[in-house]
DRENDO-1510 file (C-alpha; in Angstrom, 1 decimal, always signed):
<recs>
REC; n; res; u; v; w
REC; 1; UNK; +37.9; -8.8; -115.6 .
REC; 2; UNK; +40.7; -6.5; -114.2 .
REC; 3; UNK; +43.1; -9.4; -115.1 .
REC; 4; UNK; +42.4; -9.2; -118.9 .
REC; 5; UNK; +44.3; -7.0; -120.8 .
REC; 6; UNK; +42.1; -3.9; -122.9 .
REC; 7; UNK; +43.4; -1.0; -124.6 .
REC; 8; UNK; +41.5; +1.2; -122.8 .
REC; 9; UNK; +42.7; -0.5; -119.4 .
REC; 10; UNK; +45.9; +1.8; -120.6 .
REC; 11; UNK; +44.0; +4.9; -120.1 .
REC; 12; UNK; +43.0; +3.8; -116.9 .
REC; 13; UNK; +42.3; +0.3; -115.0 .
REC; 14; UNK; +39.0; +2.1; -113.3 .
REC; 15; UNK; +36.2; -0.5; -114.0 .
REC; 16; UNK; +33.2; +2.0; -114.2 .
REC; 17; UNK; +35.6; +3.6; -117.1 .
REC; 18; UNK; +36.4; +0.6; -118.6 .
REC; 19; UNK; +32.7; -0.3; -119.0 .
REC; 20; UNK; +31.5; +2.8; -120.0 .
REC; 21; UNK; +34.0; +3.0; -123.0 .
REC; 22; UNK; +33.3; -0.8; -124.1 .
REC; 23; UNK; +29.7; +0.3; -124.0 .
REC; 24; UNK; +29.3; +3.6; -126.0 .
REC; 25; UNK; +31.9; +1.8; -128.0 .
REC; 26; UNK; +29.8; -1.1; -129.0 .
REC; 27; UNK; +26.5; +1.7; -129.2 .
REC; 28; UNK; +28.9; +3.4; -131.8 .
REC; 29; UNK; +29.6; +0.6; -133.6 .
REC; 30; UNK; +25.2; -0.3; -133.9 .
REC; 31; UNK; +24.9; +3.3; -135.2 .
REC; 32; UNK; +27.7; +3.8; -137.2 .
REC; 33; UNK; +26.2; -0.1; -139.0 .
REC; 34; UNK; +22.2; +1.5; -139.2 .
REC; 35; UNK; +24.0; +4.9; -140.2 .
REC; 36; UNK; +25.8; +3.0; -143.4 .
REC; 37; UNK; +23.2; +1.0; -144.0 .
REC; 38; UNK; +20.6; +4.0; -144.5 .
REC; 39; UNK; +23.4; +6.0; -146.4 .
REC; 40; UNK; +22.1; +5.9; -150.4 .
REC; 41; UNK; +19.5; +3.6; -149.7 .
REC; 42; UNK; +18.8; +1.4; -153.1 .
REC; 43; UNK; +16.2; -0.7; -154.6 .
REC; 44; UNK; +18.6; -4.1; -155.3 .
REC; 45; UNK; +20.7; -3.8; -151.6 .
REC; 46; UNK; +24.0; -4.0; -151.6 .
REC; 47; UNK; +26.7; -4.1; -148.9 .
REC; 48; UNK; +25.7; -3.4; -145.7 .
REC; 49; UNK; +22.4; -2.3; -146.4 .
REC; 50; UNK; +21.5; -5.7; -147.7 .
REC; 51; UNK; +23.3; -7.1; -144.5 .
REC; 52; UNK; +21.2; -4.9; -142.3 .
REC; 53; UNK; +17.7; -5.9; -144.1 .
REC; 54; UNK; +18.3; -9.6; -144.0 .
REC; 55; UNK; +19.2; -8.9; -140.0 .
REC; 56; UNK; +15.7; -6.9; -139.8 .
REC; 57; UNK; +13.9; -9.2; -141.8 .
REC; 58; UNK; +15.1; -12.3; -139.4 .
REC; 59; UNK; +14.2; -10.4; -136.8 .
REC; 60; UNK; +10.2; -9.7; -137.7 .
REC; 61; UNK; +10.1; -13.2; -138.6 .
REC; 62; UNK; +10.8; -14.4; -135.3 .
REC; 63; UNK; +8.3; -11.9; -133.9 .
REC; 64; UNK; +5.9; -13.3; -136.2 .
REC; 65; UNK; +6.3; -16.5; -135.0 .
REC; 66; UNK; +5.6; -15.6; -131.5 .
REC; 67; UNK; +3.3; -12.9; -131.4 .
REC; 68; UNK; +2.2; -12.3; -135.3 .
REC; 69; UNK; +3.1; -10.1; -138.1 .
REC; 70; UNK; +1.2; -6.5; -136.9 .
REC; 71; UNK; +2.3; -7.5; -133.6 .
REC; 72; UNK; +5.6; -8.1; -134.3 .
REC; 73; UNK; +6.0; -4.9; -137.1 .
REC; 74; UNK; +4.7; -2.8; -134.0 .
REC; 75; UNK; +8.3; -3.9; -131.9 .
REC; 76; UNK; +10.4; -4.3; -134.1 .
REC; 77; UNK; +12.5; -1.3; -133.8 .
REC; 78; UNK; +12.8; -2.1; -129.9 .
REC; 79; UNK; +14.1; -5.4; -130.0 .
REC; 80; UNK; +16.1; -5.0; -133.2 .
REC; 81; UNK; +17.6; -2.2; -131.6 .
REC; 82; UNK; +18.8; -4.6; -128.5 .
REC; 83; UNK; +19.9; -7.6; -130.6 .
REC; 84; UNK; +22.0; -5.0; -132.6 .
REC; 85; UNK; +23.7; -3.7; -129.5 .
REC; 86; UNK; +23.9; -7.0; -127.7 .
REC; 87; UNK; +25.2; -8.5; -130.5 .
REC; 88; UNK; +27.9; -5.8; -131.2 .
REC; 89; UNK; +28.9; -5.6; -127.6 .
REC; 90; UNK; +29.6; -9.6; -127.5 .
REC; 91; UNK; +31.7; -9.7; -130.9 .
REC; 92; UNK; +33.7; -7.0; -129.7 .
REC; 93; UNK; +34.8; -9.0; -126.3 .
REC; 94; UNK; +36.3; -11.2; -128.4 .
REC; 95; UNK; +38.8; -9.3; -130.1 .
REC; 96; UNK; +42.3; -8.9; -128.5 .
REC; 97; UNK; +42.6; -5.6; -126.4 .
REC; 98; UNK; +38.5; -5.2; -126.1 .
REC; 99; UNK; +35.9; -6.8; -123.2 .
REC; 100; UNK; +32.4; -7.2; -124.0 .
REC; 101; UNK; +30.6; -5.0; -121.9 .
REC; 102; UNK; +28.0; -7.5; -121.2 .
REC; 103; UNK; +30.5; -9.6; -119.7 .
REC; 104; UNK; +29.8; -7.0; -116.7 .
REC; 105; UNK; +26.7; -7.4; -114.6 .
REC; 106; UNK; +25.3; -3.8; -115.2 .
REC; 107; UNK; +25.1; -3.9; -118.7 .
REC; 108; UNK; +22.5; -7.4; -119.1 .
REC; 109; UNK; +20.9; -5.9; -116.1 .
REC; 110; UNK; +20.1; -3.2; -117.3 .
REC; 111; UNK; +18.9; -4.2; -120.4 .
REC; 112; UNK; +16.7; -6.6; -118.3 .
REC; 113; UNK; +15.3; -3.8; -116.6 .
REC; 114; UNK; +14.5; -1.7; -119.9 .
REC; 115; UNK; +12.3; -4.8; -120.9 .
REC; 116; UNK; +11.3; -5.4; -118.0 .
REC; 117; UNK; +9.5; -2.2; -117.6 .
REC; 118; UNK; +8.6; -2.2; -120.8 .
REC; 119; UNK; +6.5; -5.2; -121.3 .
REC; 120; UNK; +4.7; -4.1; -118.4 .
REC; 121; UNK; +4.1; -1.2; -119.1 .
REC; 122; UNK; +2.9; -2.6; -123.1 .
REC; 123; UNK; +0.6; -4.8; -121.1 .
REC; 124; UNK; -0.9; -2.1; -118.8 .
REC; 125; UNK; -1.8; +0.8; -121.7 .
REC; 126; UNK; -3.5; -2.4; -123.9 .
REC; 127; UNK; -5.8; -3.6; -121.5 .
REC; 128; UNK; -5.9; -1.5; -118.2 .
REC; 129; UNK; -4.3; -2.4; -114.8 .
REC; 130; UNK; -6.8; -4.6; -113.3 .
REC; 131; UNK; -7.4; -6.3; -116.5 .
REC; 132; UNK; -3.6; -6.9; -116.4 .
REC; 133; UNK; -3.1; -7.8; -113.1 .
REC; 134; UNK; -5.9; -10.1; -113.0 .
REC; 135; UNK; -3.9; -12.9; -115.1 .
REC; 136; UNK; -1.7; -12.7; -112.5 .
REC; 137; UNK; -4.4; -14.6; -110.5 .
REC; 138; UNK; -5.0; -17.7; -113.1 .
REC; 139; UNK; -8.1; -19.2; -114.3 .
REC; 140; UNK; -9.1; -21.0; -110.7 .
REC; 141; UNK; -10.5; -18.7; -108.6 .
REC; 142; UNK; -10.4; -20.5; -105.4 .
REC; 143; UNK; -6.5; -20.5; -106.3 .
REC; 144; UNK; -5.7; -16.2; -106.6 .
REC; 145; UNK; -4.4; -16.4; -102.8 .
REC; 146; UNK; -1.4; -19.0; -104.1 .
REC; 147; UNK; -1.2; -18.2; -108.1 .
REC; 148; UNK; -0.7; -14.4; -108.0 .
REC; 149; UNK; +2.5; -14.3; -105.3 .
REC; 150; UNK; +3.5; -17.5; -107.8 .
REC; 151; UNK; +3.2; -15.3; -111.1 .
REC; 152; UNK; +4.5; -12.0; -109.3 .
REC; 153; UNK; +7.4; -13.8; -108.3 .
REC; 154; UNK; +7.8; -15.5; -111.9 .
REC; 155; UNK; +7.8; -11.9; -113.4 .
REC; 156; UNK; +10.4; -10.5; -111.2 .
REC; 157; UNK; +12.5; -13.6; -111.9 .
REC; 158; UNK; +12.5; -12.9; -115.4 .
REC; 159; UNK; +14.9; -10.3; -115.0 .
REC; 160; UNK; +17.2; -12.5; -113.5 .
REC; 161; UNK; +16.7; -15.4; -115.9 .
REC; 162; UNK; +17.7; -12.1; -118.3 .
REC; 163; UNK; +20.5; -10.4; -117.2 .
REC; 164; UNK; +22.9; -13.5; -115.5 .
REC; 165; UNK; +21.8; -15.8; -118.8 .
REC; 166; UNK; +23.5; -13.5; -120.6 .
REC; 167; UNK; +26.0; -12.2; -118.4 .
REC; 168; UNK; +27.2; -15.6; -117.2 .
REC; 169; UNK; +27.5; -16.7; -120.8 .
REC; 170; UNK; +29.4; -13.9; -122.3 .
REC; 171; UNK; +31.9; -14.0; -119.1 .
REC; 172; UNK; +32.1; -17.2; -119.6 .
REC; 173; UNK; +33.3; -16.9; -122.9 .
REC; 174; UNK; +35.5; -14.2; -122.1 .
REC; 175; UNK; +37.3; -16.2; -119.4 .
REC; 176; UNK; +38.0; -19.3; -121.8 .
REC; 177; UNK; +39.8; -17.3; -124.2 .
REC; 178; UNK; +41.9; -15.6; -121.8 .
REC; 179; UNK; +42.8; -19.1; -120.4 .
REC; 180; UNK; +43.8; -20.4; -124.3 .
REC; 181; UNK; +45.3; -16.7; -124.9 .
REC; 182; UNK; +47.5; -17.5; -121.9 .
REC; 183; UNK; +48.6; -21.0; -122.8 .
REC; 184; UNK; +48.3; -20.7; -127.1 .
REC; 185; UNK; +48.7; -16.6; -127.8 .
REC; 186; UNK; +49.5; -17.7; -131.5 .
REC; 187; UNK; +47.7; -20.4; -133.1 .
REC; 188; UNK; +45.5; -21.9; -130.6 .
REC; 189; UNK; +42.6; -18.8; -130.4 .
REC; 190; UNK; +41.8; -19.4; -133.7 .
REC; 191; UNK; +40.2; -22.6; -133.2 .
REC; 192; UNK; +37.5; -21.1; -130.7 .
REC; 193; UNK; +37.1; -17.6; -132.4 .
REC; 194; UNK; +34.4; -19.5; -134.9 .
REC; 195; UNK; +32.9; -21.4; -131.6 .
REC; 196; UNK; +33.0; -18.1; -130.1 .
REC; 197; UNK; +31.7; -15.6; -132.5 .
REC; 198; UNK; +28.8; -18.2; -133.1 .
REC; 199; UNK; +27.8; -18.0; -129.1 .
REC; 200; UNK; +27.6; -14.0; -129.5 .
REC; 201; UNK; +25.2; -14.2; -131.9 .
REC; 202; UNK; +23.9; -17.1; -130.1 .
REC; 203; UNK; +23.1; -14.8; -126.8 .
REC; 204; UNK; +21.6; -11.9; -129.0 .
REC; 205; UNK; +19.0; -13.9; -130.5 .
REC; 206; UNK; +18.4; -15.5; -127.1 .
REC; 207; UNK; +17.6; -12.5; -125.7 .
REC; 208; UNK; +15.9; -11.1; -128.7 .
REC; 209; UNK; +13.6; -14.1; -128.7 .
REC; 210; UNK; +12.8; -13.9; -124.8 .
REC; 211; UNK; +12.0; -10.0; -125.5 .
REC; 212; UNK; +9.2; -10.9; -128.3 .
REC; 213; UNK; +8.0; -14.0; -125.7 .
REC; 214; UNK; +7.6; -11.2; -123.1 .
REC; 215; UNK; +5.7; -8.9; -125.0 .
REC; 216; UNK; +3.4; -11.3; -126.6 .
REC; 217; UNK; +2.4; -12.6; -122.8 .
REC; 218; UNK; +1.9; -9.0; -122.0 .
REC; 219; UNK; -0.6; -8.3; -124.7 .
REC; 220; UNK; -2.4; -11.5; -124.7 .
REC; 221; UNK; -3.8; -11.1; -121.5 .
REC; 222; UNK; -7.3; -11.9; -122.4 .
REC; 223; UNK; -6.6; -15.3; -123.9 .
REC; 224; UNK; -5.2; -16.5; -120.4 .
</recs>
């Protein structure tokens, strides 16, 4: 939103720079947090390590819901690693002076991409390509000719369901509290900023959970 005023919009109203610098902003922000958190790890945690542990711990259980504990142990770094960072990059859009890079198109797309790829690929090395492709085809045989263009198409469409879920939401977002920054600067944000801050988190674990639904599909090929 070249309308919305950011700090580093001072430097330069570019929108490729302004992206980039919300971005590795919001990736310093996840590693300085797993940085601190590691820092004099102790037994009873404390501070942001005990902060960081419940988030990991909430995390595996909802992996463990979906696809089981070893399952869910095995990628948990990946998509802990993408609620962090999603979840960073919303919070920060909706301070004063900041935008949340996913509030631009490339940054939920490209995320959507990574997984994308990835779940594919998981589903692939655990059971081999024709074994993979063939639950493309469904369990009616005289039906492969309709159901795999159907599930190919259903795959690809995940990336959109992805990306513009998230994109659409955090924009969203942004564009309601410029419009109550522009007729309440003062007292009026406050109201939303707990309504707000709630939907960032919201989006993370969205995405999160989708990630973990995509991976279980992708390694439970033979129970199709």
């Amino acid at each position: 939103m070249g309308e919305l005023f950011t700090f580093f919009g001072l430097i330069s109203e570019d929108k490729t720079f302004i992206f980039m610098t919300h971005m590795l902003l919001s990736a310093g922000i996840a590693l300085f947090l797993a940085k601190v958190a590691m820092t004099n790890l102790q037994i009873v945690p404390k501070g942001t390590q005990n902060l960081m542990e419940a988030y990991i711990q909430g995390v595996l259980s909802m992996g463990t819901d979906v696809m089981g504990k070893s399952h869910a142990r095995k990628y948990l770094a990946l998509v802990a690693t993408i609620g962090l960072f999603v979840g960073v990059s919303n919070i920060i859009g909706i301070l004063p002076g900041f935008e949340a890079p996913t509030a631009m198109l490339e940054m939920p797309l490209a995320l959507a991409l990574t997984v994308f790829v990835y779940y594919n690929y998981v589903g692939i090395k655990a059971h081999g390509l024709l074994l993979y492709l063939k639950h493309f085809l469904g369990p009616v045989w005289w039906l492969y000719w309709l159901m795999f263009p159907i599930e190919i198409v259903s795959h690809i469409s995940r990336i959109i369901s992805l990306s513009f879920r998230l994109f659409g939401n955090v924009k969203g977002d942004d564009m309601f509290l410029m419009v109550i920054l522009m007729l309440a600067p003062w007292v009026m944000p406050m109201v939303p900023f707990a309504l707000l801050t709630f939907m960032a988190f919201l989006q993370a674990f969205i995405f999160m959970m989708l990630t973990y639904v995509y991976l279980g599909g992708a390694i439970a090929v033979e129970e199709h």
